[in-house]
N, C-alpha and C positions, 0 to 999 in steps of 0.2 A: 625093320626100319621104321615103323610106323604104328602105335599103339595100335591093338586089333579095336578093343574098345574106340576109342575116340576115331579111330579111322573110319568105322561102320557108322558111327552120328555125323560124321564131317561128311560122309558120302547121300548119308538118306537127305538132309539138309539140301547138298550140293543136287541131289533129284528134283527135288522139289522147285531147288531158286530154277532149274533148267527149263523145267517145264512150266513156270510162270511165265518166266522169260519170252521161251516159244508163245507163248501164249498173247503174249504185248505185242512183240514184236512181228507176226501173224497179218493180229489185227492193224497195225500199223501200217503194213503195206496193202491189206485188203481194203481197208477204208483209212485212208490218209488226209479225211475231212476231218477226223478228228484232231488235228492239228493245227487247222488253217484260222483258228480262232484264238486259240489257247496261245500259240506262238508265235515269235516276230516270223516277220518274211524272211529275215537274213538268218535264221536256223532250222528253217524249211529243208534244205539239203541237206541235213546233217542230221535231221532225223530220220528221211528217208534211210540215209546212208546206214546209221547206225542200226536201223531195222533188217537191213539187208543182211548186213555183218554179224548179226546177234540171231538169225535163224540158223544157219549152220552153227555157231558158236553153241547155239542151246542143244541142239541137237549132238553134236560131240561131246558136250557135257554129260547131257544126261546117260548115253551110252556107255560113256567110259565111269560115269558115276552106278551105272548099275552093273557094270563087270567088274567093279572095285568090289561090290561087298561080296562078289562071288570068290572073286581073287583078287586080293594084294598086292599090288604091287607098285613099289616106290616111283619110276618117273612118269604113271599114268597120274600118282595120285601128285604128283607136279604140276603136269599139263592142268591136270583138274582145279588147281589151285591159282593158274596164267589164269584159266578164263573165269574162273570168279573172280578173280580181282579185274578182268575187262566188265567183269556185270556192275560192279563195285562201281565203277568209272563210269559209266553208261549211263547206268538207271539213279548214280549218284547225282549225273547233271541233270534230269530231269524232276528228281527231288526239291534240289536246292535253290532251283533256278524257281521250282514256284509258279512255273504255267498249268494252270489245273485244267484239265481235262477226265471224260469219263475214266480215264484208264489209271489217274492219278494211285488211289489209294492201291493197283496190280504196283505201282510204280516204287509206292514207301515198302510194300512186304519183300520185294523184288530187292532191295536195295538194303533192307535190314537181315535177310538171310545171307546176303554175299558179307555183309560186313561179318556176322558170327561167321559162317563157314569158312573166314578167312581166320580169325583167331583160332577155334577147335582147332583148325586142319595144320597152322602153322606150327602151333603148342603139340601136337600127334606126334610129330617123328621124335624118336627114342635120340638122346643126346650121344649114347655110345655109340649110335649107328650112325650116326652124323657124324662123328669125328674117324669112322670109316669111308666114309666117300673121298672121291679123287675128283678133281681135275687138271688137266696137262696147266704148269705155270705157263705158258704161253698164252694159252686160254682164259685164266684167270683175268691174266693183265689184259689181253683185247678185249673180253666183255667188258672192263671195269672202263678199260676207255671207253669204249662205245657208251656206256652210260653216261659218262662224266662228258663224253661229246652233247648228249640229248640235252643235259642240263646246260651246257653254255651257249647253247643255240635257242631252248626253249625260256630260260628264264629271263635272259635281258627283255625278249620279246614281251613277254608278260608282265615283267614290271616298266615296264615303258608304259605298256597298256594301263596299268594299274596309276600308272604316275599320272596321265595324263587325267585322265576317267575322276582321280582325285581331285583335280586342280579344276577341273570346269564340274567338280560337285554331279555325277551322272553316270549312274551305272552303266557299262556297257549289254549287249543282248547277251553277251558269253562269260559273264561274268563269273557263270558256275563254274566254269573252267580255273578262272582266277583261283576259285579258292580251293579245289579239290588239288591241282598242281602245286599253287605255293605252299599249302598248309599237308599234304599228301604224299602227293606222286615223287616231287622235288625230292625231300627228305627220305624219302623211301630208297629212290635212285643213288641218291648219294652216301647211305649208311652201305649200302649193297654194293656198291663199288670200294668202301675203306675194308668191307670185312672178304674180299675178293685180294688186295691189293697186299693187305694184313695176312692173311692165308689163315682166316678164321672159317672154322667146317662151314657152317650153316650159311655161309653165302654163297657157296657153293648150289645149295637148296634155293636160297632164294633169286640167286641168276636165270634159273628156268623160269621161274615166275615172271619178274623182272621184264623178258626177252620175251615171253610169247602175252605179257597183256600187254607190253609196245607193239608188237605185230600186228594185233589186235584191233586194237586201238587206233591207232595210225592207220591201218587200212582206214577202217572207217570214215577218219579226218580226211585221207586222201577221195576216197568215192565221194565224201560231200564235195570236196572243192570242186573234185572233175565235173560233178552235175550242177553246178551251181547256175552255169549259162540257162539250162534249161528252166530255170527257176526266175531267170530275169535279171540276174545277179551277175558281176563281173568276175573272168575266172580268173583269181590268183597265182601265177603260174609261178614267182617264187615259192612260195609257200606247198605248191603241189609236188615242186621239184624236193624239197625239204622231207615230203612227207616219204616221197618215194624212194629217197635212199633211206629211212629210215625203217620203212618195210621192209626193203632188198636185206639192208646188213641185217636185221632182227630175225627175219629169215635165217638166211644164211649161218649168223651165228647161232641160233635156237636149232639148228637142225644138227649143227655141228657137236653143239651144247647136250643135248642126247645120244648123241653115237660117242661120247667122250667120257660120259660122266660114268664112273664106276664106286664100285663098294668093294673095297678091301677089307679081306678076313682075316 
């Protein structure tokens, strides 16, 4: 299913980004001074959050990246691939966004191994073994909706933001987000749902991904909003309720998404 070569460099890569990761995200919640300068107050919870989310994330990581190059096998090296692209996301916001702090440059290596290890690992699987995989067409089309839902709920919201933010000339504090969703995530969502929809292989591959780096991910977004009060900050209970059906289905469907997915001989 998966080049042995490129599989074993995508996995040593994928150790490495893990255990940087652990490593930020550690210190992050050990000493959470390192933030209180470098960032606004209104992303205070959402770093916390995101710290929280990415200690276990690294640590599955790296586990399941050092039983890959023991053993092979296609839907770990999937899952392996959801959460780099959550590192992707994560430590891409705190790249772009440009708040420097001591941990910054743990922040650019962190964030240039998820982006290779996302290319290697994508390019790895073998094209005839991909055009062997199944998923039930039921499944196909409820992932590709549940995608094409995140996108019509998340992009008006963002380009409203973005509209606005233009017209009074002012970045917003989240503005990293603007750009790794519009120019990223968005596109990504939505080529993964026409090649799901289409019953083209490889989106089949990329729905796993898809589904547990919104898991992922959204968890995070959700733990920031829930702790925001603590921070001084008002809690967004639209926005919390949004995030939380979108863990529940990501869930849900992601779990379903592995007891479903097979490879035909």
């Amino acid at each position: 299913m998966v080049d042995p070569a490129k599989g074993r460099l995508t996995a040593i890569l994928m150790l490495g980004l893990s255990l940087l990761a652990l490593g930020a995200a550690l210190t992050g919640l050990l000493h959470p001074s390192i933030y209180w300068q470098a960032f606004p107050e209104s992303l205070l919870p959402g770093t916390f959050a995101q710290d929280l989310v990415s200690v276990p994330a690294a640590l599955i990581l790296a586990l399941m990246s050092f039983q890959f190059l023991k053993r092979q096998r296609y839907k770990a090296f999937i899952i392996m691939l959801g959460l780099s692209a959550y590192f992707f996301y994560a430590y891409g916001l705190f790249t772009i966004s440009g708040h420097f702090n001591q941990l910054y440059p743990l922040y650019l290596a962190i964030f240039a191994l998820s982006i290779y290890s996302l290319i290697l690992g994508l390019s790895s699987f073998k094209p005839a073994a991909v055009c062997q995989t199944h998923l039930p067409n039921g499944m196909r089309k409820t992932i590709a909706g549940f995608l094409i839902l995140i996108i019509a709920v998340f992009l008006p919201l963002w380009l409203s933001m973005l509209a606005q933010s233009a017209a009074q000339q002012v970045r917003p504090d989240a503005y990293a987000v603007l750009v790794l969703d519009l120019t990223v995530v968005m596109p990504a969502l939505g080529i993964t749902a026409y090649m799901l929809l289409r019953g083209i292989p490889f989106g089949n591959i990329l729905a796993g991904v898809a589904l547990l780096k919104s898991l992922t991910l959204i968890l995070s977004a959700a733990l920031g909003t829930a702790v925001a009060p603590f921070y001084g900050l008002p809690l967004d209970y639209p926005m919390l309720g949004i995030y939380g059906l979108v863990v529940l289905f990501s869930l849900v469907l992601g779990t379903s998404y592995m007891l479903n997915l097979i490879r035909k001989f």
